[in-house]
C-alpha positions in Angstrom: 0.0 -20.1 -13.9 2.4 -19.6 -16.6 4.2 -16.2 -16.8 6.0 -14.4 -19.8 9.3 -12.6 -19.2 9.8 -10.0 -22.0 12.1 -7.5 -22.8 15.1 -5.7 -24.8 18.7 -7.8 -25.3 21.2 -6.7 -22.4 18.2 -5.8 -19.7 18.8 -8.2 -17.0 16.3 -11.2 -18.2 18.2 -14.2 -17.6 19.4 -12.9 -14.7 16.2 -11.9 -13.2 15.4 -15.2 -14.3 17.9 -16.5 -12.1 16.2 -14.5 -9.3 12.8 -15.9 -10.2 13.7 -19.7 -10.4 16.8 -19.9 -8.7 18.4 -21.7 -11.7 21.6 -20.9 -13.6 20.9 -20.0 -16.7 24.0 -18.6 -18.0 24.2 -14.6 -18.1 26.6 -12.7 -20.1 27.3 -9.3 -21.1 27.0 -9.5 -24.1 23.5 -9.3 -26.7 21.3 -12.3 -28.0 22.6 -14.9 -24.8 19.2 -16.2 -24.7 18.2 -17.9 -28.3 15.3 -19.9 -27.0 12.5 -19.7 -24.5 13.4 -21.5 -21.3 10.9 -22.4 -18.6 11.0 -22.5 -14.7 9.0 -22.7 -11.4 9.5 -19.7 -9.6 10.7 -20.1 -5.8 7.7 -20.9 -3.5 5.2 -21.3 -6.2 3.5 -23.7 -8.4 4.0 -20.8 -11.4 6.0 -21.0 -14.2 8.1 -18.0 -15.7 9.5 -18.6 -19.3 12.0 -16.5 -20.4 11.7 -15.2 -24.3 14.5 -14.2 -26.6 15.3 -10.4 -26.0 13.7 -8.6 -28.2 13.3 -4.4 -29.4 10.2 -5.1 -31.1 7.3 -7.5 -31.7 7.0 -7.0 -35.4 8.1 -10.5 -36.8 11.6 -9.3 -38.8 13.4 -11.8 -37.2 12.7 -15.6 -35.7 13.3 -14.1 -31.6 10.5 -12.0 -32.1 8.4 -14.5 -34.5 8.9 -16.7 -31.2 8.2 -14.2 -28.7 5.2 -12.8 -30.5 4.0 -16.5 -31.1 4.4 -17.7 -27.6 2.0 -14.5 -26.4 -0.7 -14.6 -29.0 -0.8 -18.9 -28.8 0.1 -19.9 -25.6 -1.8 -17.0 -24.0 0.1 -16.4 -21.1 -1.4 -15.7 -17.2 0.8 -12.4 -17.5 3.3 -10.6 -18.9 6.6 -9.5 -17.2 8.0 -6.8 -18.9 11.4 -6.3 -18.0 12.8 -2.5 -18.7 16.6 -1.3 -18.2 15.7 2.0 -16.0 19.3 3.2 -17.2 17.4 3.2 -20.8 13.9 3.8 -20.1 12.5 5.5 -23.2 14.3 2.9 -25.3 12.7 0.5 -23.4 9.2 1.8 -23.3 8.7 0.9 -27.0 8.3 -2.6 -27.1 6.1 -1.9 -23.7 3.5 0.2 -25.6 3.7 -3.0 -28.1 2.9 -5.3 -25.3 0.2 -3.2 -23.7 -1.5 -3.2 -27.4 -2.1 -6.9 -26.9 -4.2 -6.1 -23.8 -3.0 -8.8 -21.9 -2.3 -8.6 -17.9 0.9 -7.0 -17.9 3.4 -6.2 -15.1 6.3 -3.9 -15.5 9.6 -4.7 -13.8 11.8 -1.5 -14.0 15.1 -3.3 -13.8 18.1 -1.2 -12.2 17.0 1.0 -10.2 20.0 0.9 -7.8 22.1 1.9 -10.7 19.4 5.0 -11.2 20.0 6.6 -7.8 23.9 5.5 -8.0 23.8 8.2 -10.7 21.3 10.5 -8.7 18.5 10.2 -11.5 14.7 8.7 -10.4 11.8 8.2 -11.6 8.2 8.3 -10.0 7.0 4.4 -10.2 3.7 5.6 -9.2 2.6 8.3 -12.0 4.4 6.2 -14.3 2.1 3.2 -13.4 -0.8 5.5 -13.7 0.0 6.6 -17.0 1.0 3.5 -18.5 -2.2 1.7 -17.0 -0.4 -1.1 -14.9 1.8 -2.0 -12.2 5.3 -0.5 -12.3 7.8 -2.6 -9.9 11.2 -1.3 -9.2 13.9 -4.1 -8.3 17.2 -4.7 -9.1 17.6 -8.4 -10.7 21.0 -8.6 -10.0 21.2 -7.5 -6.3 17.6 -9.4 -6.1 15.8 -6.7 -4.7 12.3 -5.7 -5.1 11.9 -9.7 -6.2 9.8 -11.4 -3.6 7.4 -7.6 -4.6 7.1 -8.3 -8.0 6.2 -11.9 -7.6 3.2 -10.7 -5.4 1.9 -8.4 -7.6 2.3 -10.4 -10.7 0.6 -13.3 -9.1 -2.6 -10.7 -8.4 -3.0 -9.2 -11.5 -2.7 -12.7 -12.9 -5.6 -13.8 -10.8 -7.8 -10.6 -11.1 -6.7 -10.7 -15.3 -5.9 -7.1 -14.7 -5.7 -5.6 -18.5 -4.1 -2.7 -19.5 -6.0 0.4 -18.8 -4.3 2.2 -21.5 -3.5 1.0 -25.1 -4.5 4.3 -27.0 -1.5 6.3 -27.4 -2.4 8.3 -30.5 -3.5 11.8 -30.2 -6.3 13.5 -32.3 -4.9 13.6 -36.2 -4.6 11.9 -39.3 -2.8 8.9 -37.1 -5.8 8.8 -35.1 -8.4 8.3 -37.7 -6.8 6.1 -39.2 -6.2 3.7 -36.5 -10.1 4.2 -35.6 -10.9 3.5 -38.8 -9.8 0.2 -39.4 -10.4 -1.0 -36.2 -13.9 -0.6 -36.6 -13.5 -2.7 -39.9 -11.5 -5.3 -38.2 -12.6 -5.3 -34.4 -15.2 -8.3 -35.6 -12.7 -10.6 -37.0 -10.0 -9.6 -34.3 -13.1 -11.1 -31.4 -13.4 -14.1 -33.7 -9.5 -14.7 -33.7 -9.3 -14.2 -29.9 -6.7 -11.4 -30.9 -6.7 -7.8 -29.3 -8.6 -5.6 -31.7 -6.1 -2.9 -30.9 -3.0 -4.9 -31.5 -4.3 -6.6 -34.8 -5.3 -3.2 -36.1 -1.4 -1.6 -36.1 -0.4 -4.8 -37.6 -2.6 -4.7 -40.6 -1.8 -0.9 -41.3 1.8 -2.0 -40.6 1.1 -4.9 -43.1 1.3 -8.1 -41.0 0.6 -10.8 -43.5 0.3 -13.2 -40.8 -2.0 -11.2 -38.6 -4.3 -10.6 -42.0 -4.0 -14.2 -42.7 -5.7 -14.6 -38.7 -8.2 -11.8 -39.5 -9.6 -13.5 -42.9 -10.8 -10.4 -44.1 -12.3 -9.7 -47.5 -11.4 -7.9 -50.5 -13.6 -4.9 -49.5 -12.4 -4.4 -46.3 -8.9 -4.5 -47.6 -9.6 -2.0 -50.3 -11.0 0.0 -47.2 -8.0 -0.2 -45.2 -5.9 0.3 -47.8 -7.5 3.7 -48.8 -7.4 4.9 -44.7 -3.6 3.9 -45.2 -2.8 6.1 -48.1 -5.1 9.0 -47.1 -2.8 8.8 -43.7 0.5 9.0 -45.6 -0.6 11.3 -47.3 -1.8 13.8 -44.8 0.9 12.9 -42.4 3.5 13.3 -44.9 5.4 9.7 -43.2 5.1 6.2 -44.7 2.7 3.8 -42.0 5.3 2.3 -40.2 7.3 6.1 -40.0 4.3 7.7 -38.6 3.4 4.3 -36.3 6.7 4.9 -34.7 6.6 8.7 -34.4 2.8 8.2 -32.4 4.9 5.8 -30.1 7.3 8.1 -29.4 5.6 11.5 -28.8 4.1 9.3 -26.1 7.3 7.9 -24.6 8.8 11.4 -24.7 5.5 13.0 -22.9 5.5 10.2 -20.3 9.3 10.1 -19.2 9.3 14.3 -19.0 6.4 13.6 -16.7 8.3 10.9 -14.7 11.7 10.4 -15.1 14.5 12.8 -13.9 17.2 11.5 -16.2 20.6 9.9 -14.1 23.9 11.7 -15.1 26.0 9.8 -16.9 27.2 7.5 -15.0 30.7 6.6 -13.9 30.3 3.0 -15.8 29.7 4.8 -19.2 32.2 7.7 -19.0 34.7 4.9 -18.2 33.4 2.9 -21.1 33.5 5.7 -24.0 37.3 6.2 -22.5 38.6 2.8 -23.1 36.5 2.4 -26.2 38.9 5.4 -27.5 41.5 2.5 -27.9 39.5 -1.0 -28.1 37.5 0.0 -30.5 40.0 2.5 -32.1 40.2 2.5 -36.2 43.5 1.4 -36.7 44.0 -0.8 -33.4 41.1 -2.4 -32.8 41.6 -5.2 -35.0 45.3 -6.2 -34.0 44.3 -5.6 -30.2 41.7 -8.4 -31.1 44.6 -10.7 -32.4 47.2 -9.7 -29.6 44.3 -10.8 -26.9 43.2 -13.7 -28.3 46.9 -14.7 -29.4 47.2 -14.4 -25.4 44.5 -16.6 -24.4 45.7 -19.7 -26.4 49.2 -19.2 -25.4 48.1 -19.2 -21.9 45.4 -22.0 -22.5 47.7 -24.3 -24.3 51.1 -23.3 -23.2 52.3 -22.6 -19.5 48.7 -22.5 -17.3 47.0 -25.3 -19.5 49.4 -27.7 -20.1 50.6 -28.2 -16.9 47.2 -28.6 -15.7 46.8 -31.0 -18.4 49.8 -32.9 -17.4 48.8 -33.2 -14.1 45.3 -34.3 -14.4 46.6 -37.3 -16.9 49.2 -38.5 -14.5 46.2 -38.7 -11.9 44.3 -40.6 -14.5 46.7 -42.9 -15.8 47.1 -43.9 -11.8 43.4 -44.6 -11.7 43.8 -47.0 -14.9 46.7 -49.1 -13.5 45.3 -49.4 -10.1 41.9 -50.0 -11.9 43.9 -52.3 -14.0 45.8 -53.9 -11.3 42.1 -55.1 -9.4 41.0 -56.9 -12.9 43.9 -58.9 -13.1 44.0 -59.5 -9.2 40.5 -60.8 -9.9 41.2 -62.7 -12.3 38.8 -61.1 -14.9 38.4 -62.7 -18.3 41.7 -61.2 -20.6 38.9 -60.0 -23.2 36.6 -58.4 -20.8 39.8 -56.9 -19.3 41.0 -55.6 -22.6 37.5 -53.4 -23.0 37.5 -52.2 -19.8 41.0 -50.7 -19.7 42.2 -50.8 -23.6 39.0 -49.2 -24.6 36.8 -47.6 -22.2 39.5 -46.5 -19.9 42.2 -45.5 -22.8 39.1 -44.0 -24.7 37.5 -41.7 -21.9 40.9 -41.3 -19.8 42.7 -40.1 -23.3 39.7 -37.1 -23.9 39.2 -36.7 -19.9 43.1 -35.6 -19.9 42.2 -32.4 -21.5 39.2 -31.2 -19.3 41.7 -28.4 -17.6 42.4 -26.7 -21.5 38.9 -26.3 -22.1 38.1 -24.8 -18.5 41.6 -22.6 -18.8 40.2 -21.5 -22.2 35.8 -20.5 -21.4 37.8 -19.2 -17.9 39.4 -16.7 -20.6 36.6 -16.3 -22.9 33.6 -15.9 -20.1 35.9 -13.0 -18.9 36.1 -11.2 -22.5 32.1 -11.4 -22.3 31.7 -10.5 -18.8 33.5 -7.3 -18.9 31.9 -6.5 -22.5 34.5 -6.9 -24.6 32.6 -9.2 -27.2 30.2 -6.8 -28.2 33.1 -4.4 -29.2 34.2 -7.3 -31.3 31.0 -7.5 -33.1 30.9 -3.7 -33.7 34.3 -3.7 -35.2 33.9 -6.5 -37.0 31.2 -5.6 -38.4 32.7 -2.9 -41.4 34.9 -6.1 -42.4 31.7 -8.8 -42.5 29.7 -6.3 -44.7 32.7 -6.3 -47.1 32.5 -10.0 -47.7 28.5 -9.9 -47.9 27.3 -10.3 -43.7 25.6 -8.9 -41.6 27.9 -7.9 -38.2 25.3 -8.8 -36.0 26.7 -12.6 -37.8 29.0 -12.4 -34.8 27.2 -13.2 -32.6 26.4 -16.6 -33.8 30.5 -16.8 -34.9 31.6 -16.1 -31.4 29.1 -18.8 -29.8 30.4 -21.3 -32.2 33.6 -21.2 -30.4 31.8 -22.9 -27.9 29.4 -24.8 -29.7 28.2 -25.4 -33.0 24.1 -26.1 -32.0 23.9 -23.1 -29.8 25.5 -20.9 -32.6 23.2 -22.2 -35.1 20.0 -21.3 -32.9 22.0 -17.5 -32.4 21.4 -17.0 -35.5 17.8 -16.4 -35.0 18.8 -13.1 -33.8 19.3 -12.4 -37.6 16.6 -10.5 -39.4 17.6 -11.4 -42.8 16.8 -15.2 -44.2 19.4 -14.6 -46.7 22.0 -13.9 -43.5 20.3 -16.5 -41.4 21.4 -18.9 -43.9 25.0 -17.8 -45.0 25.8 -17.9 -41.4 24.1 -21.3 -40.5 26.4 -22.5 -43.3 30.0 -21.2 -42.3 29.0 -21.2 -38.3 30.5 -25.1 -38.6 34.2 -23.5 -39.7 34.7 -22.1 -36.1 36.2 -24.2 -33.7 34.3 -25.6 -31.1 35.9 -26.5 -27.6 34.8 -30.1 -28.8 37.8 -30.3 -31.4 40.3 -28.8 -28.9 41.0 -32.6 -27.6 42.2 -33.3 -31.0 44.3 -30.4 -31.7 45.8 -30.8 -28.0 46.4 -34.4 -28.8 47.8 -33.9 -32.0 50.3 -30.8 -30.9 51.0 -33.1 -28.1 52.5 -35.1 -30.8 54.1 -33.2 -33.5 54.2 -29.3 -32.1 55.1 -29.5 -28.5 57.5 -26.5 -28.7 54.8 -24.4 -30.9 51.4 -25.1 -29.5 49.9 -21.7 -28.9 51.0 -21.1 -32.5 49.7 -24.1 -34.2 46.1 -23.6 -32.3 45.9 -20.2 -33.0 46.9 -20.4 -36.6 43.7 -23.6 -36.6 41.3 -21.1 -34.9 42.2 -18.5 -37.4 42.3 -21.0 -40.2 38.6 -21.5 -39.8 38.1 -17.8 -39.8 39.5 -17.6 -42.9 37.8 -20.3 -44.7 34.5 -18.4 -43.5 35.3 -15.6 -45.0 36.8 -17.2 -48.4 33.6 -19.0 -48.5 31.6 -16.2 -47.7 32.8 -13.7 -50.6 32.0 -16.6 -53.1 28.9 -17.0 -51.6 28.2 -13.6 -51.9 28.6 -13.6 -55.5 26.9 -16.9 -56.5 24.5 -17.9 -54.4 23.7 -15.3 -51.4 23.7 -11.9 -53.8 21.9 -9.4 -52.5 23.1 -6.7 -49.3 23.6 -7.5 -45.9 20.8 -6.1 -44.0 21.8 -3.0 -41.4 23.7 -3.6 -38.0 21.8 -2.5 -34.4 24.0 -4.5 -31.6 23.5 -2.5 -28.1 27.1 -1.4 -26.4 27.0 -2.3 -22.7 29.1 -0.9 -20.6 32.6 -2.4 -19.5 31.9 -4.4 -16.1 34.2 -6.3 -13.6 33.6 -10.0 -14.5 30.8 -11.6 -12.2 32.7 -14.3 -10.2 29.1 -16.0 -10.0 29.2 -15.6 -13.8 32.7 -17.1 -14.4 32.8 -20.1 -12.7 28.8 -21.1 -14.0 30.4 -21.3 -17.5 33.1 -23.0 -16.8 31.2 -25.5 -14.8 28.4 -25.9 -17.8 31.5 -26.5 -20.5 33.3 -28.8 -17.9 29.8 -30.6 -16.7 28.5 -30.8 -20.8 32.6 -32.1 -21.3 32.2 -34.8 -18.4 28.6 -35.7 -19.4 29.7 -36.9 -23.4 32.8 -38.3 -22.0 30.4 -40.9 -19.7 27.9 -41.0 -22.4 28.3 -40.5 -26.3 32.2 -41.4 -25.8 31.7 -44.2 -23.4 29.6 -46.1 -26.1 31.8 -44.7 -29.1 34.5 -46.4 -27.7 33.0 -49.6 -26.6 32.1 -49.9 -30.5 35.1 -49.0 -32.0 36.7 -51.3 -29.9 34.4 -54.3 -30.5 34.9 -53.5 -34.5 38.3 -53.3 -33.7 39.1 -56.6 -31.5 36.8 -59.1 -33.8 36.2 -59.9 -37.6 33.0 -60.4 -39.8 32.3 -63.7 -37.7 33.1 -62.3 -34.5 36.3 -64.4 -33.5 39.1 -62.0 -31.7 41.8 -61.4 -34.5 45.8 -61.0 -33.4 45.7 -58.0 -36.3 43.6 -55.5 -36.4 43.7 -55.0 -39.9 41.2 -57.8 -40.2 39.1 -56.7 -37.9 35.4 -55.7 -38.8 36.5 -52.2 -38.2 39.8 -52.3 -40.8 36.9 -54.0 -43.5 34.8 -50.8 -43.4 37.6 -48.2 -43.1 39.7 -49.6 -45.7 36.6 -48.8 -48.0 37.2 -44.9 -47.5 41.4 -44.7 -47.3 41.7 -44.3 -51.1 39.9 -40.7 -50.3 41.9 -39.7 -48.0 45.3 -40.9 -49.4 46.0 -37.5 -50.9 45.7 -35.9 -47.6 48.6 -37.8 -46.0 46.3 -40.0 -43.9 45.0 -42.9 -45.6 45.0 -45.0 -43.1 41.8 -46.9 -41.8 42.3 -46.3 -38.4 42.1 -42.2 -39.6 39.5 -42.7 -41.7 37.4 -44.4 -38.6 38.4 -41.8 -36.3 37.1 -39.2 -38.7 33.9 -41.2 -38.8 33.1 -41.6 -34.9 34.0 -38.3 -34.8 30.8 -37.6 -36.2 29.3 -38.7 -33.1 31.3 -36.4 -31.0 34.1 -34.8 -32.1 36.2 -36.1 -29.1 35.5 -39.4 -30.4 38.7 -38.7 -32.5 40.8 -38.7 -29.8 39.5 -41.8 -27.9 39.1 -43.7 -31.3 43.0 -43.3 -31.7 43.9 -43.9 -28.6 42.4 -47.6 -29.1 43.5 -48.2 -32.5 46.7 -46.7 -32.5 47.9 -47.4 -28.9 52.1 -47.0 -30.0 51.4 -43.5 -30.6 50.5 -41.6 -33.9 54.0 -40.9 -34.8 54.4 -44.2 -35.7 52.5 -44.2 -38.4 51.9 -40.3 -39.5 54.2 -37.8 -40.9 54.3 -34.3 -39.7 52.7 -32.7 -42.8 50.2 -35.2 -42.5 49.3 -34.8 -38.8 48.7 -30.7 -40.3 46.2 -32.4 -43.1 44.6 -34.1 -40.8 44.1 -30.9 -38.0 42.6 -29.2 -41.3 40.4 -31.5 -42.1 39.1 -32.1 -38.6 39.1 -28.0 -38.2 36.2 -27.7 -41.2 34.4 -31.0 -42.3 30.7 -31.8 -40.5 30.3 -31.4 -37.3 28.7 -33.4 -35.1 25.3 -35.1 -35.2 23.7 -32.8 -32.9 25.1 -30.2 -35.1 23.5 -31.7 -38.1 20.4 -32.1 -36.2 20.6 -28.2 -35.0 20.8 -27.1 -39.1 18.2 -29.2 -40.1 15.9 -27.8 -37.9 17.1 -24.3 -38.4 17.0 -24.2 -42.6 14.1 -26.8 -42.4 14.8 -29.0 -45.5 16.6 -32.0 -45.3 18.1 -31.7 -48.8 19.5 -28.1 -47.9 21.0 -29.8 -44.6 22.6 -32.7 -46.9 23.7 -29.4 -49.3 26.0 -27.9 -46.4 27.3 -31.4 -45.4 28.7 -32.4 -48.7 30.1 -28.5 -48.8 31.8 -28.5 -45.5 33.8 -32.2 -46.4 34.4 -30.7 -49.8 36.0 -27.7 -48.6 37.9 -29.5 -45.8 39.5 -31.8 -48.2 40.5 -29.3 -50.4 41.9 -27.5 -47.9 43.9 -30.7 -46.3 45.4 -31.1 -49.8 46.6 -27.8 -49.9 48.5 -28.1 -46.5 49.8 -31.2 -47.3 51.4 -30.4 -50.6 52.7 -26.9 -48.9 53.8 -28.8 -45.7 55.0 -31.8 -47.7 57.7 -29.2 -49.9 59.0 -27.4 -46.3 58.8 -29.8 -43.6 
């Protein structure tokens, strides 16, 4: 049986996920972690659990809940799990009343619990079953309690497809009627979409085009519905989706003063509001944000990461010349011997050499989101995004891009607007992924030793920039129009989960280790055989007539302005298209005296540019393309992003050129 886990953003559904399945889905505190639905086999069973985008609502404004919605109504789940915060109960209880409208078997799992009687509030799980119409089932995801309970019962009112025994939560009145009304015009065509006549009838009075499009009903029984509509309004003195939510309501409030004896604030939140007095202060918010961050890439790139760094390339470079040592004890062919350790081993060891940085720097970041400091990020950046024409739930998608690109691009489902959706699918690439932090490591390795944390801060910030440059033109030519209103939820400030921490680090190391063996592997065994032969495949003594000099050359006139015409920078630039640690490893091999040799400081600063905002990676690409949907569009953004990094590669060179 197949099993769908619904509920709000921040109410413990990947985590009681992770209690299900056992797996490790990564949990944060923090709004929107889950951008897609992700399946498992719940422990001990044969069933399968699929954890849905958070949602507040199942009316389709925004792709999470087109998803969710769609997964319901097409995949027709065994049973719905509805996960509920108990800490937030009537919140919670409207997208419940949504579900139980689509009269499917339904469980409730009223999450938190523990933190309910921590703050001496309960609630009576058995009226509150009764009055709902089906099983209530207190547990407490993260302490997995209550679990092995609410697999039993959900695996029973799968079996018996136990349907809600109530749906009908309007009371007699002009609401009522209404909703009678046009179900009795509809109920027919709801039984011949296999849709829930209750359901389809709130979505055609709340104008669902895609539920009327299901329905197929005619122009008189449109006229019809349309008239109960307006006489409704009218009467009621609410527009349809005003009075909808108000019928809702009246019922949430009448069943929690029945069964809920609210918690006193709890220690958690009082703590909260007091240090959101100064994080999210109106003056210091912002340059607390800078001081932090400044902080973590000073740490990350300066004392902590760089001698971890240095440490973990000594041990590789002793793996290569023992390694090295065996082939020419063997005896192995010089050619053969040359991929293996001039390519491969150069190529993998050279990006392998900065694993540490990037676990130093998600060690940092999963911290910030474990205790909840990135959703105060989003809510005070969001006055400055709707200045330069975002949304500040665009953060979200931002922040993840810091990380990586594809996941960013599939946050920004979470984005009601299309118009949003878009403009932040189309500066999401500007942010640096931990992908590019080999380069800038590399490089600063090079030119900046004594001014690192600077140098990547002021790139990390760059890209920030760019985005917001781009977005205020954007704004005015081609996205015009108002950002749509910001809703992010504010959890409250946590210890960081040591569980949590180490997870991401592990998934950024494991995802780092897994390219390195795979994508970069192959990238290098390329570049290397471009690089070591000519057009009829005999080894050349120069590599500047080598396959790979032929095809580069082709492109350095571009890039000539920018202080790095070079083939072998061109070519990096190109594998890095691949992966962006390509780069690195492509350098190594092709430049194997060391960059200084043949690049100037200003243009080693052209060249970070241009790496920090041209494509991204192919999986990138591929993530966009899927997202906006046209190919064309997709090609659009990818001549923008190169235009924009070249531009602003020509800038820094000229400026670095006149003072360094």
């Amino acid at each position: 049986m197949i099993y769908a886990l619904v509920g709000n953003q921040n109410s413990g559904k990947t985590t009681l996920f992770n209690a299900l399945t056992g797996s490790n889905q990564h949990v944060g505190n923090f709004p929107g972690i889950t951008v897609d639905q992700k399946y498992g086999v719940i422990k001990g069973t044969n069933d399968q659990v699929v954890d849905l985008p958070g949602i507040y609502s199942i009316r389709p404004y925004s792709s999470e809940e087109i998803l969710t919605r769609d997964f319901i109504i097409n995949n027709n789940p065994d049973a719905i799990i509805n996960i509920i915060d108990a800490m937030n109960i009537e919140r919670n209880l409207y997208l419940t009343l949504q579900l139980l409208e689509l009269r499917k078997p339904t469980v409730i799992a009223l999450n938190m619990m523990d933190e309910v009687k921590a703050n001496n509030g309960s609630i009576n799980i058995e009226l509150l079953s009764e009055l709902l119409g089906v099983p209530v089932v207190p547990i407490s995801a993260v302490k997995e309690e209550g679990i092995s309970e609410l697999v039993r019962v959900v695996e029973t009112t799968a079996k018996n497809r136990s349907i809600p025994k109530v749906y009908d939560f309007c009371k007699p009145g002009p609401v009522h009627r209404c909703i009678h009304a046009v179900s009795h015009i509809i109920e027919d065509h709801a039984d011949a979409a296999k849709i829930s006549a209750r359901f389809a009838t709130l979505q055609v009075i709340l104008d669902d085009q895609q539920i009327k499009n299901l329905l197929k009903l005619n122009d008189n029984e449109v006229e019809a519905i349309r008239h109960n509509i307006v006489e409704m309004e009218n009467e009621r003195g609410l527009d349809c989706e005003a009075a909808i939510a108000d019928m809702r309501y009246r019922f949430i409030e009448d069943v929690c003063s029945k069964t809920v004896l609210k918690p006193k604030k709890s220690k958690e939140r009082t703590r909260s509001i007091n240090i959101d007095r100064i994080l999210t202060h109106r003056y210091l918010a912002i340059p607390i944000f800078i001081v932090i961050i400044t902080t973590i890439f000073w740490l990350t790139f300066g004392p902590i990461g760089t001698y971890l760094a240095d440490g973990f390339s000594a041990v590789i470079e002793n793996i290569i010349a023992m390694i090295e040592t065996v082939l020419t004890n063997y005896g192995i062919n010089q050619v053969v011997k040359a991929l293996i350790v001039d390519g491969i081993l150069a190529g993998v060891g050279s990006v392998l050499s900065f694993l540490p940085i990037i676990i130093v720097l998600f060690f940092f970041l999963s911290i910030l989101e474990d205790t909840g400091y990135m959703a105060r990020i989003a809510f005070v950046m969001d006055k400055l995004l709707r200045k330069i024409g975002l949304s500040g739930k665009s953060i979200v998608p931002f922040l993840i891009g810091f990380g990586c690109t594809v996941p960013a691009v599939m946050a920004t489902r979470t984005l009601p607007s299309h118009r949003d959706r878009k403009m932040t699918i189309l500066l999401v690439p500007f942010m640096s992924c931990t992908a590019k932090i080999p380069i800038y490591a590399f490089f600063t390795d090079y030119f900046f030793v004594e001014y690192k944390a600077l140098v990547m801060t002021g790139l990390y910030f760059g890209g920030i920039l760019t985005a917001v440059i781009s977005s205020v033109i954007f704004n005015k030519l081609a996205f015009k129009g108002n950002p749509v209103p910001f809703v992010m939820e504010m959890p409250n400030y946590r210890l960081p989960s040591v569980k949590s921490v180490i997870l991401l680090m592990w998934e950024k190391a494991k995802d780092f280790i897994q390219r390195a063996f795979t994508i970069i592997v192959a990238a290098t065994i390329l570049v290397w055989v471009l690089q070591s032969f000519d057009s009829r495949f005999n080894v050349v003594d120069d590599a500047s007539l080598s396959i790979l000099a032929s095809l580069g050359k082709m492109l350095e006139s571009l890039f000539r302005p920018l202080g790095f015409g070079d083939y072998r920078f061109v070519t990096a630039l190109v594998t890095g298209l691949i992966a962006k640690e390509t780069v690195v490893s492509t350098l190594e091999i092709l430049v194997p005296a060391g960059i200084t040799s043949v690049l100037t400081t200003a243009g080693a600063l052209s060249f970070l540019t241009f790496t920090l905002l041209y494509t991204p990676c192919f999986a990138a690409i591929a993530a966009i393309k899927r997202e906006i949907g046209s190919a064309v569009k997709t090609m659009g953004i990818i001549i923008f992003q190169i235009a924009v990094a070249w531009a602003a590669a020509f800038m820094v060179y000229l400026v670095a050129g006149a003072f360094i």
